[in-house]
N, C-alpha and C positions, 0 to 999 in steps of 0.2 A: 415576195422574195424571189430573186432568180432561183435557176435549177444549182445554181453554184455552191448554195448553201440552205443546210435544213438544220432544223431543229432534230437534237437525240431525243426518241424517248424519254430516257432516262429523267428526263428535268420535269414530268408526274409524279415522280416520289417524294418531292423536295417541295410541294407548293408555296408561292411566297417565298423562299428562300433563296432565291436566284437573281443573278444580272447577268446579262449578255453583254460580253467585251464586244462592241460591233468591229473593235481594229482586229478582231480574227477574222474576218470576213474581207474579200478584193473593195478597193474607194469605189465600186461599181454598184458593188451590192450591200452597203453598207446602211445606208437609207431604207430598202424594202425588209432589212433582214431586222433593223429597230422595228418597225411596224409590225414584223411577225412576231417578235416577241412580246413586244405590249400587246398585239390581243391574245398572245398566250399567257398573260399574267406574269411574265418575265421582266425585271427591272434592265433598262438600258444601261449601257457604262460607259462611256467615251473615252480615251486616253489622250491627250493635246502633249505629247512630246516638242521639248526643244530641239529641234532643225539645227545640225552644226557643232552641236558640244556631247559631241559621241555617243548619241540616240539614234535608235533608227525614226524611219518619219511615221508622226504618230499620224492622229486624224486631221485633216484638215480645215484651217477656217472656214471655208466652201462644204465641204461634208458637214461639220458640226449645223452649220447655218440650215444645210439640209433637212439633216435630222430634227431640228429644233424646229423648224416651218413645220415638219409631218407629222411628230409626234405632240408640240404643243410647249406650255410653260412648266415645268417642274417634272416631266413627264421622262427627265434623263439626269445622267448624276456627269460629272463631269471630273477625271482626275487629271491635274498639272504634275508633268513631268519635266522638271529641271532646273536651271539655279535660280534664285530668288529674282535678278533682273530678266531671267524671262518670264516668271509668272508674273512682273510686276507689266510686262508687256503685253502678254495675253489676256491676263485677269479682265481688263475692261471687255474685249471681245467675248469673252465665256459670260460674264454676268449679261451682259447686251441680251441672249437667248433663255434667261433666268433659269437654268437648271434649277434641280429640287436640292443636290448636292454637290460642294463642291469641295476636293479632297486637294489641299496644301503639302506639298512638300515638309517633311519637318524642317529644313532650314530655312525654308520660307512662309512657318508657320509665325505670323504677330499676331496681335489685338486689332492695329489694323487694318490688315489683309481680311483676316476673320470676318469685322465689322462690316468692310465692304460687302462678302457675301452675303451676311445676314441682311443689310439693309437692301440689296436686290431679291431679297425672300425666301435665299437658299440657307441653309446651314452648312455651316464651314466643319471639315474633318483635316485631322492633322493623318496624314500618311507614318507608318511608322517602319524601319529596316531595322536598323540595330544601332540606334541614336540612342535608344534608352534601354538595359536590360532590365525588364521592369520584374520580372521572376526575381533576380537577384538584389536588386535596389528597388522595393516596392514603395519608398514614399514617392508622391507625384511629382514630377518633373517635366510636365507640361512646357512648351515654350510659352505659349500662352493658353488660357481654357479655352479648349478644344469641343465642340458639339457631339462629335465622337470620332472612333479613331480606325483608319485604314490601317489592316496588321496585312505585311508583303511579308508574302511567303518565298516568293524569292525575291533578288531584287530588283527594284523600278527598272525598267527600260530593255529587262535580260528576258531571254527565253528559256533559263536554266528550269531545271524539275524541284517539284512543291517541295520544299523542307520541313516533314512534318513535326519534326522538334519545335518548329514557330509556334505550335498550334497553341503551348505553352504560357507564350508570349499573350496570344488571344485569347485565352482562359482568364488569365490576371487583367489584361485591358477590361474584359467583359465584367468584372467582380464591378469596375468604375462608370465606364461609359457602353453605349450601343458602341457594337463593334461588326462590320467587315472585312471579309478577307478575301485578298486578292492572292494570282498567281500558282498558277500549274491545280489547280482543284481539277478532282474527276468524279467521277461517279460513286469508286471506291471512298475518295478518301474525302468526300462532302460530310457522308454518314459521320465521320471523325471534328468536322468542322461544325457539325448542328452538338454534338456534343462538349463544346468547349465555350459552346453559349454565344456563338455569333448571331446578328440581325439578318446577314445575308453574305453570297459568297458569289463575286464576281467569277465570272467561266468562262474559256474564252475557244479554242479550239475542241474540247471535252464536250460541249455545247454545241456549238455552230460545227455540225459534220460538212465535210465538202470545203471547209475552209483554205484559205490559198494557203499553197506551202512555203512556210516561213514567214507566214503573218500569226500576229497574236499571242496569247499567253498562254 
């Protein structure tokens, strides 16, 4: 990894319960700083933002392809951000590199989108904001069955701070399916996110010290 970015201690308290957002990280060092994490036992996370419908730019086709050559097959999880015609653009490109996971938009969560990922070898996650209050409406409302579910703790595409009333949210996901959470986690409020029974808790700037300013979650 360059000098641009390191690893916080802090991500030895949490073993196995970690992914590194590499879009906190400059497209420079984006590729070396996945490698430090996988040999620190840190899961990768990519973000493939839609270009043009009021996202910033996430990682790139070129970068992902990077990271997917250095670190391998399944070796990186992969979350789509944006309307249903751009994941339906993307999706071939993302599977092409077989992530282990690949986390759907809920409006662009189907059967066959889903299917798609599964039969490239990944497991399909439906992302969740506030599509569903599942605290309040606890019977399922899946758009369709989900492998498990990305709980955004703030939302998709924002730099806003962790909303830990979400955690809530990821409690009752957790009671159903394997659950991660993404967005604004730190060090403080991880402790809070292993308590509400998540699988793992995407990190993005909290993680990656030295991270460019105004990159990341």
């Amino acid at each position: 990894m360059t000098a641009a970015a390191t690893l916080a201690p802090w991500h030895r308290e949490f073993p196995g319960l970690l992914a590194g957002s590499v879009y906190a990280v400059s497209p420079e060092a984006r590729t070396s700083a996945a490698l430090t994490m996988r040999d620190a036992g840190i899961g990768v996370h990519v973000d493939v933002m839609a270009d043009g419908e009021g996202l910033p730019a996430g990682v790139s086709p070129a970068e992902l392809s990077d990271i997917a050559t250095a670190l391998g097959p399944s070796r990186f999880d992969v979350h789509l951000i944006g309307s249903p015609g751009f994941v339906d653009g993307a999706l071939p490109d993302v599977l092409s590199h077989a992530p282990g996971k690949v986390f759907l938009p809920w409006a662009a969560f189907t059967e066959e989108r889903a299917n798609a990922v599964r039969d490239a070898g990944g497991s399909a996650w439906v992302a969740l904001w506030r599509e569903w209050d599942v605290v309040a409406h606890p019977a399922p409302r899946w758009p369709a069955a989900p492998d498990g579910v990305l709980v955004m703790l703030i939302e998709p595409g924002t730099r806003d701070r962790c909303r830990i009333e979400r955690l809530a949210t990821a409690a009752a996901c957790a009671a159903r399916l394997p659950v991660i959470v993404d967005g604004g986690v730190t060090k403080d409020i991880a402790p809070l996110c292993v308590t509400a029974g998540v699988e793992s808790m995407v990190v993005g700037r909290a993680l990656l010290s030295g991270a460019a300013d105004g990159e990341g979650e």
